[in-house]
Structures are given as C-alpha cells and as structure tokens.
C-alpha positions in Angstrom: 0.0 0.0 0.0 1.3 3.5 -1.2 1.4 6.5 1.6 0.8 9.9 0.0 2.3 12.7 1.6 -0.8 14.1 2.1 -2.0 11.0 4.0 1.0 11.7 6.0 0.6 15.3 6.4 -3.0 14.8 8.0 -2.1 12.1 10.3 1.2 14.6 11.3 -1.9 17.2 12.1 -3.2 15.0 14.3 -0.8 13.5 16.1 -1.3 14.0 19.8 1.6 14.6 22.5 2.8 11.8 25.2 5.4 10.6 27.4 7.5 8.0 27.5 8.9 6.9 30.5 12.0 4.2 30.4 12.3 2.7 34.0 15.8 1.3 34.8 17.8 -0.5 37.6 18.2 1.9 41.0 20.7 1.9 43.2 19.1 0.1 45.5 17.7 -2.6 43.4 18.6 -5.9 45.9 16.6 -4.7 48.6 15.3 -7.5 50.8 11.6 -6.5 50.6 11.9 -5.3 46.5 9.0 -8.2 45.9 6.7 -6.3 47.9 7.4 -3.3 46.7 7.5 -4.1 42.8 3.9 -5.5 43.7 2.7 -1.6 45.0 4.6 -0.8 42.0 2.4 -2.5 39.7 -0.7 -2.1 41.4 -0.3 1.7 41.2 0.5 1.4 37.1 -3.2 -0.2 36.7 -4.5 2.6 39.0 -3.3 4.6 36.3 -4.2 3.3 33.6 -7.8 2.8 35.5 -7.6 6.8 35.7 -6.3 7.5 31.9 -3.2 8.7 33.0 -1.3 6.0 31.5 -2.1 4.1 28.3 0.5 1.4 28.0 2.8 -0.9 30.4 5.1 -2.3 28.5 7.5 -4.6 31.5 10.7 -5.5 30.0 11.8 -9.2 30.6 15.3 -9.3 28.8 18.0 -9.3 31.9 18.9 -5.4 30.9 18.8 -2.7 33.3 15.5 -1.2 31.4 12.8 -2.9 33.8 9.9 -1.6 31.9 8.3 1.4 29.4 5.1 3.4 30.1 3.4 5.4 27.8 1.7 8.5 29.7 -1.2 10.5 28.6 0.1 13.6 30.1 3.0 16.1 29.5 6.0 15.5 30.4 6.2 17.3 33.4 3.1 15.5 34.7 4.2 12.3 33.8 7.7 13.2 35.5 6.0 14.1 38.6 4.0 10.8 38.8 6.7 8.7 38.5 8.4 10.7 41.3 5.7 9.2 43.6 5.8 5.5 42.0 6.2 3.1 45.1 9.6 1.5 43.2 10.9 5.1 42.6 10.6 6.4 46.1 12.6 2.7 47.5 14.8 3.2 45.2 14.1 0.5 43.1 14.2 2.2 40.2 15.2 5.0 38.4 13.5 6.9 35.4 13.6 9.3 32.3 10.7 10.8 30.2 10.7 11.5 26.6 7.9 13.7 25.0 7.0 11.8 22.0 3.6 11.9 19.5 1.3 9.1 18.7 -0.6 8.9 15.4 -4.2 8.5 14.7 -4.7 4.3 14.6 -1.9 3.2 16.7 -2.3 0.8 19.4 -1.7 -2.2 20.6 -4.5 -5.2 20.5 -5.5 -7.0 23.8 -6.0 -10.2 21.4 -2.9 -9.8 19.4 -0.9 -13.3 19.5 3.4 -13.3 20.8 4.8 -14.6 17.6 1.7 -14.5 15.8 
C-alpha cells in the first residue's frame, strides 16, 4: 500500500503529544523487601491506567537494566511528577527518564494480538 504525503501530512496534524517513561535499575535494586514493593509498584501502574493517565505498560523481561516502558497521557512534566511518587521510585528500586514523543491516529496495541503471531 502506497502513503501519500498528504496522507501523511493529515495524520502529522493529528498526532497527539505523550510521554515515555524508560524505567531502569536503582541503586538500590537488591533490597530484601523489592518483591513487595515491585507488587505496590504494579498495582499503582493499573491505577493509572484505570484513571487514563497511562495508556501502556510495556515490563521488560530481557535481563537489561530497562525494567519496563510506560506510555503517559500527560505532558511530560506530569508524567515526570507521577513517577516521582511511584512506590519503586521512592525505595529506590528504580530509576527513570521521560521523553515527549507523538502518537498517530490508529496506533495501538491489541489486547488479542498473539506473541509470535
């Protein structure tokens, strides 16, 4: 299928503004009680994305030091203030960095889509 620029051009016009968050190792990352904390952790990600605030978890299971990617429905300032008051952040868990970035009209991820398929 052939894009047109102008097919381009409209979807650039409505491109809306997010932020990316990249979560990483902390410096305290081998805490005895990081289980329980990575569980508050998680349960506070799908209070936000209960509340709008964040659109997509994306948890990152390939033995780097990038633990997992969020996609927030907020500016970045917002997003960077949230995170600031994430359970892992605040133990020390983790440590993070936001990225303004656009998203197009039609992109998203499907709850049915198939791993490998």
């Amino acid at each position: 299928m052939a894009i047109t620029d102008e097919e381009m051009l409209k979807s650039l016009a409505l491109a809306r503004q997010y932020a990316v968050v990249v979560l990483r190792t902390g410096p305290d990352a081998a805490r005895a009680d990081a289980r329980e904390i990575v569980w508050e952790h998680a349960r506070r990600n799908f209070e936000l994305r209960a509340n709008g605030l964040l659109d997509v978890v994306l948890p990152v299971r390939d033995g780097s030091d990038v633990h997992g990617i969020g996609i927030f429905n907020t500016t970045v300032d917002r997003a960077h203030e949230l995170m600031e008051e994430d359970p892992g952040v605040r133990a020390g868990l983790f440590v993070f960095e936001v990225h303004e970035a656009r998203g197009f009209p039609g992109d998203s991820l499907h709850a049915n889509d198939r791993v490998g398929g």
